[in-house]
Backbone as JSON, one array per atom type, in Angstrom:
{
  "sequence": "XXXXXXXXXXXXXXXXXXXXXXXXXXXXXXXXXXXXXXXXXXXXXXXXXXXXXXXXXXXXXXXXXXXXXXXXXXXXXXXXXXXXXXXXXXXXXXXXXXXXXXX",
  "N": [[14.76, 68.59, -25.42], [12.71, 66.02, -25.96], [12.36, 66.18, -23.26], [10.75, 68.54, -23.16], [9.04, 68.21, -24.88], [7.39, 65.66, -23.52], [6.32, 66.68, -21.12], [4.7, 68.59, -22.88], [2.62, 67.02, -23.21], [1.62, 65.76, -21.11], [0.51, 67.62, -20.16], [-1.68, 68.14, -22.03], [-3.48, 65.85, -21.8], [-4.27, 66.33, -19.01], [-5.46, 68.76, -19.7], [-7.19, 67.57, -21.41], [-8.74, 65.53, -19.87], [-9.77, 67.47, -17.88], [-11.75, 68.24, -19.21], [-13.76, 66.45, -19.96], [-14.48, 65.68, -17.84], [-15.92, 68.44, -17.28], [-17.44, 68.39, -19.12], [-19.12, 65.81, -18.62], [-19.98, 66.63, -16.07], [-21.85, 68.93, -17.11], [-23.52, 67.11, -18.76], [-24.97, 65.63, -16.94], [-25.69, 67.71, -15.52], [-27.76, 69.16, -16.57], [-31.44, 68.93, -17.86], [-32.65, 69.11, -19.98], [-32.75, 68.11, -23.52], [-31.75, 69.27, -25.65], [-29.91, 70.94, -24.45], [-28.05, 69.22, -23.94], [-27.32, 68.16, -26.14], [-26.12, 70.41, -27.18], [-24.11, 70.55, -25.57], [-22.48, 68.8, -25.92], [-21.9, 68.86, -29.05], [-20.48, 71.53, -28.56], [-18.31, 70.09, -27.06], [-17.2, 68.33, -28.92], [-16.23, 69.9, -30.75], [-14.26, 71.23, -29.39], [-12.52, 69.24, -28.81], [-12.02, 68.66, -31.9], [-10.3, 70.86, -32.25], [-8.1, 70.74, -30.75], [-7.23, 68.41, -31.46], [-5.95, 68.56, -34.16], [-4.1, 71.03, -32.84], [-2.02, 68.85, -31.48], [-1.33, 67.22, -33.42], [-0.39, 68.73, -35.12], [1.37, 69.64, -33.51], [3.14, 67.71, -32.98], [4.31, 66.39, -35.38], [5.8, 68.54, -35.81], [7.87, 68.5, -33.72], [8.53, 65.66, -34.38], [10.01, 66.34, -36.67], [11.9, 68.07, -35.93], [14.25, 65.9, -34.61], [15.74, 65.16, -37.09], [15.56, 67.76, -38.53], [17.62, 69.24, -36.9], [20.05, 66.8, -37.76], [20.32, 67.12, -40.12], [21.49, 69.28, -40.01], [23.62, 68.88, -39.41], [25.38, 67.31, -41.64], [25.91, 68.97, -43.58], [27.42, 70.7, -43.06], [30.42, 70.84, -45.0], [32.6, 68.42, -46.14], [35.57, 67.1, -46.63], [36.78, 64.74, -48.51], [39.62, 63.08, -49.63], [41.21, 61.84, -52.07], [42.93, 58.52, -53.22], [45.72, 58.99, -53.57], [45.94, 61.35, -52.73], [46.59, 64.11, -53.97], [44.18, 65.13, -54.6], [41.25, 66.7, -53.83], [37.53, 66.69, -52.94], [34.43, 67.87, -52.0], [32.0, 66.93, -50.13], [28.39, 66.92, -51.3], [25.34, 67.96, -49.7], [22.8, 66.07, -50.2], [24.5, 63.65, -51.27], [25.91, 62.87, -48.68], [23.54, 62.73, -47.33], [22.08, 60.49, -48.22], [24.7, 58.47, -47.91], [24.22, 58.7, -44.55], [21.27, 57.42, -44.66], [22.0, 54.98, -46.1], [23.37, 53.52, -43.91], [21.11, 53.64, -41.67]],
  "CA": [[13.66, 68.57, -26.37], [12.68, 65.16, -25.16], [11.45, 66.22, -21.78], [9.34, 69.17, -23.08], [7.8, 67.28, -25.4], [6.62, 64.97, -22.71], [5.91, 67.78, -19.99], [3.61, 69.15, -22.95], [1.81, 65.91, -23.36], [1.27, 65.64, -20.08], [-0.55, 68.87, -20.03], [-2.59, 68.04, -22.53], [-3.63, 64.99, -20.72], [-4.55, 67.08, -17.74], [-7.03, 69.71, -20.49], [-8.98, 66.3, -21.33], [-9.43, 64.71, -18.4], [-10.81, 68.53, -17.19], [-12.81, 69.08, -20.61], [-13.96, 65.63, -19.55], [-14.88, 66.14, -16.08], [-16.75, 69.14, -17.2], [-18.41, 67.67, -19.99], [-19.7, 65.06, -17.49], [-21.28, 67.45, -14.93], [-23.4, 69.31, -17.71], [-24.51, 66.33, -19.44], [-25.97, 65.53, -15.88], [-26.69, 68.5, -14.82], [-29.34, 69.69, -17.41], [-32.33, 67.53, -18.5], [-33.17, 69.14, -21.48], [-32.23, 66.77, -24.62], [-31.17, 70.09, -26.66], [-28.71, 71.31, -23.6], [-27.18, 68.15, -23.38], [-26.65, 67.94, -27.46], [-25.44, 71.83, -27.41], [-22.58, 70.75, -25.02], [-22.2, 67.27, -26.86], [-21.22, 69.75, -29.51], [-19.12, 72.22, -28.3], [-17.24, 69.54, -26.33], [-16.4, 68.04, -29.87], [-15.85, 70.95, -31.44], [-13.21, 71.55, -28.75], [-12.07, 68.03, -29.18], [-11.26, 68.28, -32.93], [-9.18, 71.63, -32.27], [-6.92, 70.28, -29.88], [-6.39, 67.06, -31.86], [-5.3, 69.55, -34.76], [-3.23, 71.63, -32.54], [-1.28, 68.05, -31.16], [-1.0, 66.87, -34.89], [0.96, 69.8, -35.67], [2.52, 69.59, -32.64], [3.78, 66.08, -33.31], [4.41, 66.67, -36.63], [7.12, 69.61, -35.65], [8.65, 67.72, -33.11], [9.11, 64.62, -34.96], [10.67, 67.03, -37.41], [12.98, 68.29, -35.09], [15.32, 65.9, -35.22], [15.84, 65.64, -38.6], [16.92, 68.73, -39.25], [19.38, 68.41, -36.43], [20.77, 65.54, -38.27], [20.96, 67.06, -41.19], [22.59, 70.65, -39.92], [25.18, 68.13, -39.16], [25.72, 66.73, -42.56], [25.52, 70.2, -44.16], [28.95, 71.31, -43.66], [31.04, 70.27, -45.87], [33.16, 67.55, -45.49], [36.57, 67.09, -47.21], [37.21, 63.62, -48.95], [40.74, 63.3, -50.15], [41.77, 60.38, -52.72], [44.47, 58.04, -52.48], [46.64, 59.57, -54.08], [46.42, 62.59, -51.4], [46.15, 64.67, -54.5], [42.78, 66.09, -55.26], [40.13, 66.53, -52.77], [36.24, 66.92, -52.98], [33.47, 68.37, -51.0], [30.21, 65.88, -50.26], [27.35, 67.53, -51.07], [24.02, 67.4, -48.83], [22.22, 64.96, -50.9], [25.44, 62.62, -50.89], [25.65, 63.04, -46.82], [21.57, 62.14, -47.01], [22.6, 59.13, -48.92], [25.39, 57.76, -46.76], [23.47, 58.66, -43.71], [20.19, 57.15, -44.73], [22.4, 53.56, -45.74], [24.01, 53.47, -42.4], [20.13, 53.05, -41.27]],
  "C": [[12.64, 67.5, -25.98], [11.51, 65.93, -23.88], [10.3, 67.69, -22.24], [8.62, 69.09, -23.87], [6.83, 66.29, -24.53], [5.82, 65.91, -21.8], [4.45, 68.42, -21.16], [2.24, 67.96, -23.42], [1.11, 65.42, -22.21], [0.14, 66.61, -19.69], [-1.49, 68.57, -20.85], [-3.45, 66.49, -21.8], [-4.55, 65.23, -19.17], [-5.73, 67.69, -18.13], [-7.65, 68.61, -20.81], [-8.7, 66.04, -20.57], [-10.16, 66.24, -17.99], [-12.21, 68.13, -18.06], [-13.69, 67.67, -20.08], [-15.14, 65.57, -19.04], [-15.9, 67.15, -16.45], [-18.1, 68.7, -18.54], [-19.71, 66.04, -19.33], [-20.95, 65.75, -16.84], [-21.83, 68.52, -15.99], [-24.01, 68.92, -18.51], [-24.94, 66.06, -18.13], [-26.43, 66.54, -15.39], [-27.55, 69.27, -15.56], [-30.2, 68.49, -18.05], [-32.72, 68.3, -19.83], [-31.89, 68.95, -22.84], [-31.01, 68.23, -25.17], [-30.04, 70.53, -26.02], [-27.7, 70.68, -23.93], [-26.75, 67.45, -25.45], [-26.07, 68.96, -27.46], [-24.0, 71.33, -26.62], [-21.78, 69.53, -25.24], [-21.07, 68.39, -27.78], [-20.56, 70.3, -29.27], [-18.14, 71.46, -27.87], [-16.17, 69.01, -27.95], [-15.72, 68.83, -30.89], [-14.46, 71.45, -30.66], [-12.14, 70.49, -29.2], [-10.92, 68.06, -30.73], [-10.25, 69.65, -32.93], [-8.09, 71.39, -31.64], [-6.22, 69.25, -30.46], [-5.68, 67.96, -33.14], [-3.94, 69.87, -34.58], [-2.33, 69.96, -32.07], [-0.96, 67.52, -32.3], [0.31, 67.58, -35.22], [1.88, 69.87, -35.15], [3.89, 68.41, -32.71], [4.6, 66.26, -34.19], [6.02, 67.93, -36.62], [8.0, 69.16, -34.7], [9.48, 66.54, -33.57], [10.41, 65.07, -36.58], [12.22, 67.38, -36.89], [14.39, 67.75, -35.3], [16.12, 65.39, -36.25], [16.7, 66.57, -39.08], [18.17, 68.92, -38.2], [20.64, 67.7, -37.15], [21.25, 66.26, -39.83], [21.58, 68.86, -41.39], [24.0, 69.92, -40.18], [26.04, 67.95, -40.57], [26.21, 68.2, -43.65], [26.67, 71.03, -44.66], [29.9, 70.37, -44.46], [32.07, 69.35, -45.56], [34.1, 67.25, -46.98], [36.92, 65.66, -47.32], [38.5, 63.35, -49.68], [40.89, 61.71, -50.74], [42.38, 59.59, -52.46], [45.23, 58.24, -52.81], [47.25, 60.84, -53.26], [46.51, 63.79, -52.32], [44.96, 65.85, -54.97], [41.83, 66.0, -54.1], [38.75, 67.37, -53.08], [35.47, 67.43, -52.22], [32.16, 67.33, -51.49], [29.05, 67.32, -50.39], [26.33, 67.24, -49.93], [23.72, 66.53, -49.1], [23.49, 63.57, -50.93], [25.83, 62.24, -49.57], [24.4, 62.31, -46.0], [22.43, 60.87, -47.35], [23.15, 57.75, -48.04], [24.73, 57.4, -45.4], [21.85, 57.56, -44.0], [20.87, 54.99, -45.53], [23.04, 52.99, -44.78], [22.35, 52.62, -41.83], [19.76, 52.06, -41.9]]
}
């Protein structure tokens, strides 16, 4: 998970520095003001979709493992007294609990 989270960070990394690069050579290569605001624009207009799409991206990754952690906790888990008598099942929310005073 790990590595293709990085591998796609890397790529993105790679689309700016192009978007960049090309945003470069046609603010120099047109002299007229309005050109060179039209691709001002679109460049940012590109800009705020990508930061979007990496938001979300983030955002579901950092999710990730989470619910990992808490497939884990999920099954049920058999607590027996001391008596050896009676035995319980943890719920989720009591699993969260434990888990989250450990940290």
């Amino acid at each position: 998970m790990r590595l293709e989270a990085n591998w796609r960070w890397f790529e993105q990394i790679q689309v700016e520095s192009n978007e960049a690069w090309e945003l470069f050579r046609m603010f120099n290569s047109t002299a007229s003001v309005a050109e060179k605001v039209t691709a001002l624009q679109d460049w940012a207009k590109g800009v705020t979709a990508r930061s979007a799409n990496d938001a979300t991206y983030a955002i579901e990754t950092a999710r990730s493992p989470g619910t990992i952690e808490l497939n884990l906790f999920a099954r049920k888990i058999i607590d027996v007294d001391e008596s050896g008598l009676t035995c319980r099942h943890a719920t989720l929310q009591s699993a969260q609990r434990t888990a989250s005073a450990k940290r």
